[in-house]
Backbone as a ProteinNet text record, in pm:
[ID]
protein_1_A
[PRIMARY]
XXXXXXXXXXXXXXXXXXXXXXXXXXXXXXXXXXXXXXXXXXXXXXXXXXXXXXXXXXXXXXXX
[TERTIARY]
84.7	0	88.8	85.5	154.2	68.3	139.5	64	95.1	-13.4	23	29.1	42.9	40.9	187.1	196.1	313.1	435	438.5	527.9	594.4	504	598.2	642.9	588.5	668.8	795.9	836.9	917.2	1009.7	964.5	1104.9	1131.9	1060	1125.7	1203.6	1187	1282.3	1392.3	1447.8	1534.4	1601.8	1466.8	1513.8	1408.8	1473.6	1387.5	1251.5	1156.9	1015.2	1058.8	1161.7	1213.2	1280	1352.4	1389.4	1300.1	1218.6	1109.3	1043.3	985.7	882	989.4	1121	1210.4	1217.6	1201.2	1219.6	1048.8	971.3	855.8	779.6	865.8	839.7	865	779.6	826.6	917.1	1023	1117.4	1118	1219	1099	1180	1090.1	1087.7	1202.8	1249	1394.1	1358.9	1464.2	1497.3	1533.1	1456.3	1514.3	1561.2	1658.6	1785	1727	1659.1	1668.1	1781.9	1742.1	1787.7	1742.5	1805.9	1731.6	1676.8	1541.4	1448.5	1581.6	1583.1	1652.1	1585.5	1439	1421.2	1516.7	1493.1	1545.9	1689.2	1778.6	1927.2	1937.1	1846	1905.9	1787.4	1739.1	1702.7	1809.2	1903.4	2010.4	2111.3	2165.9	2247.2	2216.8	2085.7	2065.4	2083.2	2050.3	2064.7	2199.7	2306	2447.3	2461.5	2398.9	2474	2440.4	2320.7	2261.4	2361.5	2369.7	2457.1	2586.2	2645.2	2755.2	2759.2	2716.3	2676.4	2681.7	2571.8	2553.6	2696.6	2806.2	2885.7	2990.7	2962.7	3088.9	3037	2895.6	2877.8	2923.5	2930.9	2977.8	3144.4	3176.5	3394	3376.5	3503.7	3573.9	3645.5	3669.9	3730.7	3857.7	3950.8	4078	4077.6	4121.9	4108.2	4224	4233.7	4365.4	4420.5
-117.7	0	123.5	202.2	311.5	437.2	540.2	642.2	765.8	877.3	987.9	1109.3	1111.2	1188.4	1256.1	1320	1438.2	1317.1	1174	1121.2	1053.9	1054.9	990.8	1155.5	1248.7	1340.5	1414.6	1395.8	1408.8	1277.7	1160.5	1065.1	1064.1	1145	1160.7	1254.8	1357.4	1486.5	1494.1	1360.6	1358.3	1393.3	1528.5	1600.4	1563.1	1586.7	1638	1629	1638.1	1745.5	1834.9	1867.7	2024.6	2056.5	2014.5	2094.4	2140.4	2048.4	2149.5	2194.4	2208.5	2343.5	2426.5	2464.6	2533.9	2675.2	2545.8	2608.1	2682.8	2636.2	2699.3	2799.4	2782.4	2936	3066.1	3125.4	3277.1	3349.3	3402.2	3484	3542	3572.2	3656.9	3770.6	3868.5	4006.4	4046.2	4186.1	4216.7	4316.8	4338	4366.6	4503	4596.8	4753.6	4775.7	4800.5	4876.6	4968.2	4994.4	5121.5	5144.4	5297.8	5344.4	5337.3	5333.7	5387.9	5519.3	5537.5	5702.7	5776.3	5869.1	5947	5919.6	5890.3	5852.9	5712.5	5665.4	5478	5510.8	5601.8	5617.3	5679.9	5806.3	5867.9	5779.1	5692.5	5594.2	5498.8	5422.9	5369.2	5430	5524.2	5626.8	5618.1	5662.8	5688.1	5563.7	5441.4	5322.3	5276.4	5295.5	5277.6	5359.2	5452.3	5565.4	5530.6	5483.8	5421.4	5291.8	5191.5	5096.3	5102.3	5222.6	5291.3	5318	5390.6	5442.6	5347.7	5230.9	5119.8	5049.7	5048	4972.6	5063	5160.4	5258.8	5271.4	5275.5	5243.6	5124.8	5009.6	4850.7	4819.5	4958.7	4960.6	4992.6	4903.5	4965.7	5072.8	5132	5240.3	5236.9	5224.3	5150.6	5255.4	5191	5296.5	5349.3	5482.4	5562.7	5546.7
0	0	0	-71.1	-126.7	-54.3	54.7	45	-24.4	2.4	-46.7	35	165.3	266.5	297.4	390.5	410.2	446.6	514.3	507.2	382.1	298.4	155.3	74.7	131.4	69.1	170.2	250.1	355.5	251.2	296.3	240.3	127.5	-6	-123.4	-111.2	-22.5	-21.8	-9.8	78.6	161.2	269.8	300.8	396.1	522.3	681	768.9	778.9	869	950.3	929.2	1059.5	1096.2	1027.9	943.1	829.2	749.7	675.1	567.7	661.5	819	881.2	906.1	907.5	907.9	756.1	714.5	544	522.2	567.5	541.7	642.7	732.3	824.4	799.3	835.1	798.5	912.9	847.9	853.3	1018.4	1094.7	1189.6	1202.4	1265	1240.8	1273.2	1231.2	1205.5	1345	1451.2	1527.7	1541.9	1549.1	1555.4	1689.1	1696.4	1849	1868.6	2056.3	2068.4	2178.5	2197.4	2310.5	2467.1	2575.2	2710.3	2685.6	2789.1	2793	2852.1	2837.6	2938.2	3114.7	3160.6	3240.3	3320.6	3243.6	3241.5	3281.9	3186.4	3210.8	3379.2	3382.4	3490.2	3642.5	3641.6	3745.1	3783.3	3665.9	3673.4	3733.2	3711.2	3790.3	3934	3941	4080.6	4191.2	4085.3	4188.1	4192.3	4082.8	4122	4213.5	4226.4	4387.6	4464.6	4482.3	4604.2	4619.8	4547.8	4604.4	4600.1	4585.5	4620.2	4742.9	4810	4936.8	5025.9	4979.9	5073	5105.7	5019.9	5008.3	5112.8	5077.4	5109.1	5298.9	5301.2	5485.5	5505	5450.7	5497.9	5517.6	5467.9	5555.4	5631	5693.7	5818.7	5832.7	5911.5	5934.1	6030	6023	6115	6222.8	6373.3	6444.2	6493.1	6542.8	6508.8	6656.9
[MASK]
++++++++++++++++++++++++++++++++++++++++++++++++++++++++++++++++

């Protein structure tokens, strides 16, 4: 019995499943770069200072 379904056309191909749903997927979307808000940048700032600070209370201080 001979079929005619997606597996006898897969083994004439020679190729793959995931290769031909590979090959027949669409593309995916191209990736535009942005920038940080200026908000976003200067919140970052503020929290490196903050855990600046924190760090800079957690020394010792040698005593004289």
């Amino acid at each position: 019995m001979r079929t005619s379904g997606p597996e006898r056309t897969v083994r004439s191909s020679g190729r793959t499943e995931p290769e031909l749903r590979a090959a027949a997927a669409a593309p995916p979307p191209v990736r535009r770069p942005t920038k940080p808000s200026r908000g976003a940048r200067e919140r970052r700032i503020a929290a490196k200072k903050r855990r600046g600070i924190t760090k800079r209370n957690r020394r010792a201080f040698p005593d004289d």
